[in-house]
Gaussian input, Z-matrix of N, CA and C with variables (Angstrom, degrees):
# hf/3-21g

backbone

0 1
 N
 C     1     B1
 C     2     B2     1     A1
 N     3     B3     2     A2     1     D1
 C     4     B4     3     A3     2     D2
 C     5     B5     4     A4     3     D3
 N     6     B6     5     A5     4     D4
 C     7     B7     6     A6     5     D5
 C     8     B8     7     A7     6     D6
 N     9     B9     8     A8     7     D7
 C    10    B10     9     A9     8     D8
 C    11    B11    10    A10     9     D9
 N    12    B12    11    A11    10    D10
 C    13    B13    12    A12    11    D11
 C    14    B14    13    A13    12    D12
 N    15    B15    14    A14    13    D13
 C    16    B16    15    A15    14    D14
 C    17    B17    16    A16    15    D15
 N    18    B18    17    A17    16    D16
 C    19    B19    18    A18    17    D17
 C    20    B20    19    A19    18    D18
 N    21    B21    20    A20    19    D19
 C    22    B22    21    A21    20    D20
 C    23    B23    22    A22    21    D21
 N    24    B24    23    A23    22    D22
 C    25    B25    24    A24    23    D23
 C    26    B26    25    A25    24    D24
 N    27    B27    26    A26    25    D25
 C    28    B28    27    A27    26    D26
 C    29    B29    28    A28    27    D27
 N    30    B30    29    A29    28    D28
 C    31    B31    30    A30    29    D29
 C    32    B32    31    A31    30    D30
 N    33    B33    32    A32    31    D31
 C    34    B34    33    A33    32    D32
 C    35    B35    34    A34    33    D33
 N    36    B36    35    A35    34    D34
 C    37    B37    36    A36    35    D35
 C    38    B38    37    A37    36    D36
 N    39    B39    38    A38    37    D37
 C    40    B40    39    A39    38    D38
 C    41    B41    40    A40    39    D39
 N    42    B42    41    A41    40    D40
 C    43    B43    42    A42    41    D41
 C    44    B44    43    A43    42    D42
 N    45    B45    44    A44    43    D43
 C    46    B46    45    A45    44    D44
 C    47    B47    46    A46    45    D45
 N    48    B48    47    A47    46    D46
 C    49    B49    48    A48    47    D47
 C    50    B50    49    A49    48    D48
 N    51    B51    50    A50    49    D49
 C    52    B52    51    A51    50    D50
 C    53    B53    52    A52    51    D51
 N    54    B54    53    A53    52    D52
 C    55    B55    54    A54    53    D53
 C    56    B56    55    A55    54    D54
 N    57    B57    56    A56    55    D55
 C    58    B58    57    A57    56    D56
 C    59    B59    58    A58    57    D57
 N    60    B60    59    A59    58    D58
 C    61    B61    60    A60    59    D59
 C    62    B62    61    A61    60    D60
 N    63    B63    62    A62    61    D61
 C    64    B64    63    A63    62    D62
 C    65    B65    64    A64    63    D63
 N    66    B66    65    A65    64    D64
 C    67    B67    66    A66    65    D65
 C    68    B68    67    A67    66    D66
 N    69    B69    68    A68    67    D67
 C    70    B70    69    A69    68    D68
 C    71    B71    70    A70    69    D69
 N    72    B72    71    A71    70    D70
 C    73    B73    72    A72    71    D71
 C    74    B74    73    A73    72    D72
 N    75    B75    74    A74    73    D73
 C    76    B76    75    A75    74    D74
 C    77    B77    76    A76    75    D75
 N    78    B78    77    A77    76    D76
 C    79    B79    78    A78    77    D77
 C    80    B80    79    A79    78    D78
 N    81    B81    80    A80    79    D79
 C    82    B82    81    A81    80    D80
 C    83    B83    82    A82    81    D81
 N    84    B84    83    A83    82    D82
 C    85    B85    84    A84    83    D83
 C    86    B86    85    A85    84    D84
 N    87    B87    86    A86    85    D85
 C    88    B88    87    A87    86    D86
 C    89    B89    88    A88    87    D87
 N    90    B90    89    A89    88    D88
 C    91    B91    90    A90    89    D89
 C    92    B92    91    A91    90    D90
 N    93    B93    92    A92    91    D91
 C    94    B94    93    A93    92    D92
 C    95    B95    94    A94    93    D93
 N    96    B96    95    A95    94    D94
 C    97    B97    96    A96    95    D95
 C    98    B98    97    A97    96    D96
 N    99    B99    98    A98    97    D97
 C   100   B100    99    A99    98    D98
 C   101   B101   100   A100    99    D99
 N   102   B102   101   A101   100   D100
 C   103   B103   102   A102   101   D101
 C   104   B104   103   A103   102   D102
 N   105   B105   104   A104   103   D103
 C   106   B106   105   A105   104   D104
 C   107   B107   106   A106   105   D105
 N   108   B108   107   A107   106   D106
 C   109   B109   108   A108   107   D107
 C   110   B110   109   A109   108   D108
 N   111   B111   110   A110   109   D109
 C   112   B112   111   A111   110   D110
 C   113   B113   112   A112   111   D111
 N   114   B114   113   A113   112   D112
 C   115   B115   114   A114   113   D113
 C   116   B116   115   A115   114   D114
 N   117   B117   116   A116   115   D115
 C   118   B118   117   A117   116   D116
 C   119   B119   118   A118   117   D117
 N   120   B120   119   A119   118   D118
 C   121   B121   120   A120   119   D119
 C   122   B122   121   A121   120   D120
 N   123   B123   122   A122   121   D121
 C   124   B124   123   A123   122   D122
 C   125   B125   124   A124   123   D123
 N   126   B126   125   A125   124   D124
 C   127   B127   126   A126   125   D125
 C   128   B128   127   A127   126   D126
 N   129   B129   128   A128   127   D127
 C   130   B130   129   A129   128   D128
 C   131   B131   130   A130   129   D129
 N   132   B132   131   A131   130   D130
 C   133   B133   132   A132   131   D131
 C   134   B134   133   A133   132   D132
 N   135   B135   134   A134   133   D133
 C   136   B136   135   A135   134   D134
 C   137   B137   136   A136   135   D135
 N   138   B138   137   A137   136   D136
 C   139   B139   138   A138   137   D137
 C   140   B140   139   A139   138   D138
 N   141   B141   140   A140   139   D139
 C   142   B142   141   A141   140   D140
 C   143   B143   142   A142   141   D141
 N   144   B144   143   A143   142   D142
 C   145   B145   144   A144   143   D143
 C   146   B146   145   A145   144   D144
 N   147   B147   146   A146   145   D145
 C   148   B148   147   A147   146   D146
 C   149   B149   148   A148   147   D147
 N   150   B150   149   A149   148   D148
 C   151   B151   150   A150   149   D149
 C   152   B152   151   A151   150   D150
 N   153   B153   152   A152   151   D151
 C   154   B154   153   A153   152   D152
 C   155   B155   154   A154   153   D153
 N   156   B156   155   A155   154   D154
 C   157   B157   156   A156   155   D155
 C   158   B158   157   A157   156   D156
 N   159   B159   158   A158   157   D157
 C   160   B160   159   A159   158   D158
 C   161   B161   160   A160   159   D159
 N   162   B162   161   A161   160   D160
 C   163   B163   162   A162   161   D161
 C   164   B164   163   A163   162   D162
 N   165   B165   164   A164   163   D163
 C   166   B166   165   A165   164   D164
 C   167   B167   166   A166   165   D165
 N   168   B168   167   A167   166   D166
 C   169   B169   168   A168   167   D167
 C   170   B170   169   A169   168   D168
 N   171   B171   170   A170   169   D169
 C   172   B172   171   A171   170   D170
 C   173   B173   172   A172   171   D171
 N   174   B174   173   A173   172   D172
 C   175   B175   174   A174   173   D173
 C   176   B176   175   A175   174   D174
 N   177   B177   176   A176   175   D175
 C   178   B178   177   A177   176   D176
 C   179   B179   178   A178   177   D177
 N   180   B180   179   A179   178   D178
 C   181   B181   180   A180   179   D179
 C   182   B182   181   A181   180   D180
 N   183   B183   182   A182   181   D181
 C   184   B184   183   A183   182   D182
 C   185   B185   184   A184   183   D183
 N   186   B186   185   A185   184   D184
 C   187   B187   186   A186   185   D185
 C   188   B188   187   A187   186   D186
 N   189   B189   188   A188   187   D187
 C   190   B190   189   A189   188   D188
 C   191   B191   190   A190   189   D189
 N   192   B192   191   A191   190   D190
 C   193   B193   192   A192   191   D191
 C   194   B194   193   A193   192   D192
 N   195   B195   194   A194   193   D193
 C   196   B196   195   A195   194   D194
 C   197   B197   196   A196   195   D195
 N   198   B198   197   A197   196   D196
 C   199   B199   198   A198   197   D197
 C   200   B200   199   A199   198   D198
 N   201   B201   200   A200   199   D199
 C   202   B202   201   A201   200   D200
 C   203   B203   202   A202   201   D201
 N   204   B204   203   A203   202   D202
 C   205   B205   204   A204   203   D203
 C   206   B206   205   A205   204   D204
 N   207   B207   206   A206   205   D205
 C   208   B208   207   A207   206   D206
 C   209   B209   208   A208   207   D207
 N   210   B210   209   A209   208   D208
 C   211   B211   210   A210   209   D209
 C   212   B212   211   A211   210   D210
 N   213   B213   212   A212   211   D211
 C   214   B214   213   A213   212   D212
 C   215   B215   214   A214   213   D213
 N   216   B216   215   A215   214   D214
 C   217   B217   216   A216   215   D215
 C   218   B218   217   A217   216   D216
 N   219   B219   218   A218   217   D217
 C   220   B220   219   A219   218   D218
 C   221   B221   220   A220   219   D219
 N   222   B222   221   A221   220   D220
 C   223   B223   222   A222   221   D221
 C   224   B224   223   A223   222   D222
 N   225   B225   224   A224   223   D223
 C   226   B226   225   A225   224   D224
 C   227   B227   226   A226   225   D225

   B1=1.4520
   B2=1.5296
   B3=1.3194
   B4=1.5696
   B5=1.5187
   B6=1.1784
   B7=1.7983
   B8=1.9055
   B9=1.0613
   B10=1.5357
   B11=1.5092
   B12=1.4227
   B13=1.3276
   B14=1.4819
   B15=1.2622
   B16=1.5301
   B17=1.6136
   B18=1.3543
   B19=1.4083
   B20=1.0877
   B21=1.4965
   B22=1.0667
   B23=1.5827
   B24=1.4486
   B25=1.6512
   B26=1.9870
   B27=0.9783
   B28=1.2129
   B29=1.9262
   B30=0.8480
   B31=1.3939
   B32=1.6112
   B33=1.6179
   B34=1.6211
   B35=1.8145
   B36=0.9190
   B37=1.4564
   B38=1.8983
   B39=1.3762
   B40=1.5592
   B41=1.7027
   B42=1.2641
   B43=1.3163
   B44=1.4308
   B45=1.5424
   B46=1.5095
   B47=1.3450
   B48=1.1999
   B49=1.4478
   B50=1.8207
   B51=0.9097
   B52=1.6292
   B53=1.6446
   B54=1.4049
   B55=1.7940
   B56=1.1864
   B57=1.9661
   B58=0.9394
   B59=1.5248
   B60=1.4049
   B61=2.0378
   B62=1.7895
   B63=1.5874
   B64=1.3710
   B65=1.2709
   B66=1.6165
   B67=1.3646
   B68=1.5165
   B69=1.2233
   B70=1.3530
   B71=1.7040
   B72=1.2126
   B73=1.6736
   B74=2.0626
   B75=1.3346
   B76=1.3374
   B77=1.7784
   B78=1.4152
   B79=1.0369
   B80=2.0223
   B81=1.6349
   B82=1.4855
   B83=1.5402
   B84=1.5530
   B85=1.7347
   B86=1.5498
   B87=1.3351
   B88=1.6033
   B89=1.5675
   B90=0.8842
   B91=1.9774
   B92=1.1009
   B93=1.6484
   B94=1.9120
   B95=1.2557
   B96=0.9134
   B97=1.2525
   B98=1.6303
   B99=1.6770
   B100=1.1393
   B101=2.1172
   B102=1.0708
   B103=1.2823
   B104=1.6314
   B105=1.4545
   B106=2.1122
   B107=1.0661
   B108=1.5407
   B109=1.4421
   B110=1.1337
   B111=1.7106
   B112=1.1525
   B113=1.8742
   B114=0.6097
   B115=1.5976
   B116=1.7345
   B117=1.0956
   B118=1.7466
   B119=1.3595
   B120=1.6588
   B121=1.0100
   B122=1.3672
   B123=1.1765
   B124=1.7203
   B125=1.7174
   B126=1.1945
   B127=1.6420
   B128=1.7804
   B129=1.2102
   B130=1.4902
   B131=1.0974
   B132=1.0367
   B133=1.5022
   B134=1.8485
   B135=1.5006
   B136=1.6822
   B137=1.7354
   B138=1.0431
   B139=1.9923
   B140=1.2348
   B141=1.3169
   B142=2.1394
   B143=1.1253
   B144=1.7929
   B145=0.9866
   B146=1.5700
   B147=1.2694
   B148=1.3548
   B149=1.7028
   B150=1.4588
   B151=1.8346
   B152=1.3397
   B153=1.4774
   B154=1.8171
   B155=1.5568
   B156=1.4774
   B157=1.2978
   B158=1.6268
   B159=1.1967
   B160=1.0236
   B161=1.2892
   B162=0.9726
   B163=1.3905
   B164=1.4536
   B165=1.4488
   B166=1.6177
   B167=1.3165
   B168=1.2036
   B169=1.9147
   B170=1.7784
   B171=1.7198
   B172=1.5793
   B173=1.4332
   B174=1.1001
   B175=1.0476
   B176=1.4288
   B177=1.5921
   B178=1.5195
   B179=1.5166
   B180=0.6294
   B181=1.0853
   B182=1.3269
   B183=1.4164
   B184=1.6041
   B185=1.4466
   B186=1.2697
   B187=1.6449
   B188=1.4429
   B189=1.5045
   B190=1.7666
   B191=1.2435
   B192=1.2907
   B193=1.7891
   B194=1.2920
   B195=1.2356
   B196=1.3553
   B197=1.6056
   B198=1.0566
   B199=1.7028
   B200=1.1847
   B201=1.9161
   B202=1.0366
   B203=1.6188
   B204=1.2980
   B205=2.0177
   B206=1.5233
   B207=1.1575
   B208=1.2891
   B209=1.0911
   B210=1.2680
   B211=1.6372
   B212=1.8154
   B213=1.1885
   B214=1.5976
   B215=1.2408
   B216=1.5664
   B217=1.4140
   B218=1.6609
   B219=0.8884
   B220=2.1101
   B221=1.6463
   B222=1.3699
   B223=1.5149
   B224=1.2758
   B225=1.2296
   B226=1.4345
   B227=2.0300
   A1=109.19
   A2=110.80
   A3=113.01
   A4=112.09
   A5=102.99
   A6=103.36
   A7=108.31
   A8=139.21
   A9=130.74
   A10=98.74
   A11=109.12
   A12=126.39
   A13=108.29
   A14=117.02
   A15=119.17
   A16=95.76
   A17=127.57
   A18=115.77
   A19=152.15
   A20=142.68
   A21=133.48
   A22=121.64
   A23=108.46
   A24=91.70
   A25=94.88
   A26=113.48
   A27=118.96
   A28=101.70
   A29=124.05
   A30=116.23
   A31=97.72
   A32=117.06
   A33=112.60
   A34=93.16
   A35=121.43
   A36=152.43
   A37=82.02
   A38=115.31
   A39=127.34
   A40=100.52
   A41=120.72
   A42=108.42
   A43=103.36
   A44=121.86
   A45=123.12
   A46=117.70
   A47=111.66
   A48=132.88
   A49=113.03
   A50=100.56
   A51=131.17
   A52=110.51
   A53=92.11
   A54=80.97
   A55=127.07
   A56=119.26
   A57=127.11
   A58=107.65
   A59=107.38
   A60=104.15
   A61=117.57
   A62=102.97
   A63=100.94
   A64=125.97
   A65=117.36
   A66=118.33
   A67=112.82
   A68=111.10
   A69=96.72
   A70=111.64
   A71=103.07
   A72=120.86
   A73=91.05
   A74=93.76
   A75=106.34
   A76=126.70
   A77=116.75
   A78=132.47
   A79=75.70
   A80=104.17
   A81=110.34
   A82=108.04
   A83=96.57
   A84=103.86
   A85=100.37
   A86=145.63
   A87=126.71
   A88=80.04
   A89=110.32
   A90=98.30
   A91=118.53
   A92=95.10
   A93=103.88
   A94=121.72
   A95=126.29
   A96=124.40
   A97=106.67
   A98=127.69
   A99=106.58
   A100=106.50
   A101=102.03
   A102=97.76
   A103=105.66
   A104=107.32
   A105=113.26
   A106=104.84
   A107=132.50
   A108=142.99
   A109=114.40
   A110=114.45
   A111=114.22
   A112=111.42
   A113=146.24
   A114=123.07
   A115=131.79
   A116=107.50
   A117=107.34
   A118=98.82
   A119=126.70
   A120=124.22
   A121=137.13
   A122=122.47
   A123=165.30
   A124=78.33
   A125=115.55
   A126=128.69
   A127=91.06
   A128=140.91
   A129=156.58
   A130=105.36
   A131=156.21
   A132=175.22
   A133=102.48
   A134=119.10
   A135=99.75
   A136=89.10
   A137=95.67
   A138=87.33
   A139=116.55
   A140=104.54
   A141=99.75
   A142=93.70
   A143=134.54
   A144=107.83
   A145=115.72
   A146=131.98
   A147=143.43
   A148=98.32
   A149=84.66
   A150=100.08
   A151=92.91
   A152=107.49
   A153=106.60
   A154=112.52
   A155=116.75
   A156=110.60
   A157=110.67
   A158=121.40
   A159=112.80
   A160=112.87
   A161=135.80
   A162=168.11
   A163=104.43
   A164=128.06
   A165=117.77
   A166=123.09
   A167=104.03
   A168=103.04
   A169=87.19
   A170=90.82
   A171=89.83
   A172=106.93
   A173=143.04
   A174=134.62
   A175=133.62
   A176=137.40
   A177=133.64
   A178=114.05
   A179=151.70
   A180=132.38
   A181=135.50
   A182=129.25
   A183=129.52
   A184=98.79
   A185=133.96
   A186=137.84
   A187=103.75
   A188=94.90
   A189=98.12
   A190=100.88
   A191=110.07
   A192=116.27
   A193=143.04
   A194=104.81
   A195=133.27
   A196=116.98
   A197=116.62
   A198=117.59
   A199=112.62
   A200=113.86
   A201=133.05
   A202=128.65
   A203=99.22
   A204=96.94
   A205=121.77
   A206=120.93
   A207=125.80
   A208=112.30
   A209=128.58
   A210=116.70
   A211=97.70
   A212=124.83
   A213=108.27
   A214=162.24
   A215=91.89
   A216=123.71
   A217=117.21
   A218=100.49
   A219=109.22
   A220=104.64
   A221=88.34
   A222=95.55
   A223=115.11
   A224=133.39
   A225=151.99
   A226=95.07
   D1=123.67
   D2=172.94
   D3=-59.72
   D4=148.07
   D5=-176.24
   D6=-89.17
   D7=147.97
   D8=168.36
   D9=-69.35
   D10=164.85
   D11=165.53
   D12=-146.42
   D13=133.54
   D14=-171.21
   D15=-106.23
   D16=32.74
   D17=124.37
   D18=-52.03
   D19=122.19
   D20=-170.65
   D21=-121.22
   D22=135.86
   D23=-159.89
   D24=-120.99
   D25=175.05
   D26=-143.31
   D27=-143.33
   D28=110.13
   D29=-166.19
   D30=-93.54
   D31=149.30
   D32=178.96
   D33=-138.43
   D34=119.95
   D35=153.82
   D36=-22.81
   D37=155.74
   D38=161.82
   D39=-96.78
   D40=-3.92
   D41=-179.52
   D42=-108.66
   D43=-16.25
   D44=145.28
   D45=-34.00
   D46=-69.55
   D47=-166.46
   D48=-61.22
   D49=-21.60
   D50=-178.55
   D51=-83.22
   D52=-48.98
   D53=170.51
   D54=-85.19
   D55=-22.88
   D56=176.49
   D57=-62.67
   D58=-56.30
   D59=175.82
   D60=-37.45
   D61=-47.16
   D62=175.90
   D63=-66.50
   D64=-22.24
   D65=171.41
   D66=-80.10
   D67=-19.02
   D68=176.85
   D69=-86.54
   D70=-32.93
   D71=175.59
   D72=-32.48
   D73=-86.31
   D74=155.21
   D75=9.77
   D76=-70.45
   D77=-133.40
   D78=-93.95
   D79=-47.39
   D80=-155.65
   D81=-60.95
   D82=-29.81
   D83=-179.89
   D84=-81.69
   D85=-24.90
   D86=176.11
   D87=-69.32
   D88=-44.79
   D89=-163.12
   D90=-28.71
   D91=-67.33
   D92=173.70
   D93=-75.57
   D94=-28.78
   D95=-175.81
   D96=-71.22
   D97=-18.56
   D98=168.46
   D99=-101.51
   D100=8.35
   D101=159.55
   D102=106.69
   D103=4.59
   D104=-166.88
   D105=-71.84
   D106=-25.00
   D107=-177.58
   D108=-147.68
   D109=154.88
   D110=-169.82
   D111=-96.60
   D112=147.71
   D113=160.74
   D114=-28.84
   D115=-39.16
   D116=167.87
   D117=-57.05
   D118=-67.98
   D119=178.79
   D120=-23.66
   D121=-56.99
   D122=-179.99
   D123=-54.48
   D124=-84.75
   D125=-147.17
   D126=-70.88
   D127=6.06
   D128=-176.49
   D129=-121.18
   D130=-19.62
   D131=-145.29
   D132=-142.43
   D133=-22.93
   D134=-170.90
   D135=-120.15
   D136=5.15
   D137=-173.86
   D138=-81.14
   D139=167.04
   D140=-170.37
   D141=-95.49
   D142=-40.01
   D143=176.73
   D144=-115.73
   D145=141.65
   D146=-146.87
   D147=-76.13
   D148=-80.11
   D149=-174.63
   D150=-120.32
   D151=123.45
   D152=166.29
   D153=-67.60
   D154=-26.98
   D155=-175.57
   D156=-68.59
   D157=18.24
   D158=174.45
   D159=-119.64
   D160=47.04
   D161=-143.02
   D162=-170.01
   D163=89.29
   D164=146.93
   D165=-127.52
   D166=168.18
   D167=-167.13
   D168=-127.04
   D169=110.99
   D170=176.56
   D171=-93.39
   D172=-40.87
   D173=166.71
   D174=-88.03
   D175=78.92
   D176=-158.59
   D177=-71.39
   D178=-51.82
   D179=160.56
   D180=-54.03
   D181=-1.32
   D182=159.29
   D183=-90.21
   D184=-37.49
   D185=161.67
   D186=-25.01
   D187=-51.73
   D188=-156.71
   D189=-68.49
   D190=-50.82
   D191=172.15
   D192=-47.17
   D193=-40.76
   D194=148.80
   D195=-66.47
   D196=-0.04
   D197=174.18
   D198=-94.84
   D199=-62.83
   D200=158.17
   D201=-34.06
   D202=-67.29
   D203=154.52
   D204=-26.84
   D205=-38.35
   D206=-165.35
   D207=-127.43
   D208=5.04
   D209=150.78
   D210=-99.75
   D211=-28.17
   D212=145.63
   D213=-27.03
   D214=-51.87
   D215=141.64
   D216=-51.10
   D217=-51.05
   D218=-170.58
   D219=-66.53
   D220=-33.36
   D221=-175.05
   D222=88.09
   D223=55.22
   D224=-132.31
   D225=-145.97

């Protein structure tokens, strides 16, 4: 018997996603242009990753192991 899951998933068009980027594109240029942020800021504010230093691998070789496991898994 399949189990329920009260997840709900939500489908978005790529041309959804497309207008939303441009509206925000949008939003970043009134930004600067009225002076609320600077550009470092802006490009600190849109990045995926914030601070790399916040990212460390204290142990490398269980990393590695733990990598491998799971691109194993993926089937990779």
């Amino acid at each position: 018997m399949k189990a329920k899951t009260s997840i709900r998933t939500k489908t978005v068009s790529y041309a959804r996603i497309r207008a939303l980027k441009a509206r925000d594109r949008q939003c970043d240029w009134q930004r600067l242009a009225r002076g609320e942020v600077t550009p470092e800021q802006l490009q600190e504010e849109n990045a995926i990753v914030r601070n790399a230093s916040e990212f460390r691998i204290l142990n490398l070789r269980e990393a590695a192991r733990h990598y491998r496991v799971i691109n194993r898994r993926a089937g990779r």
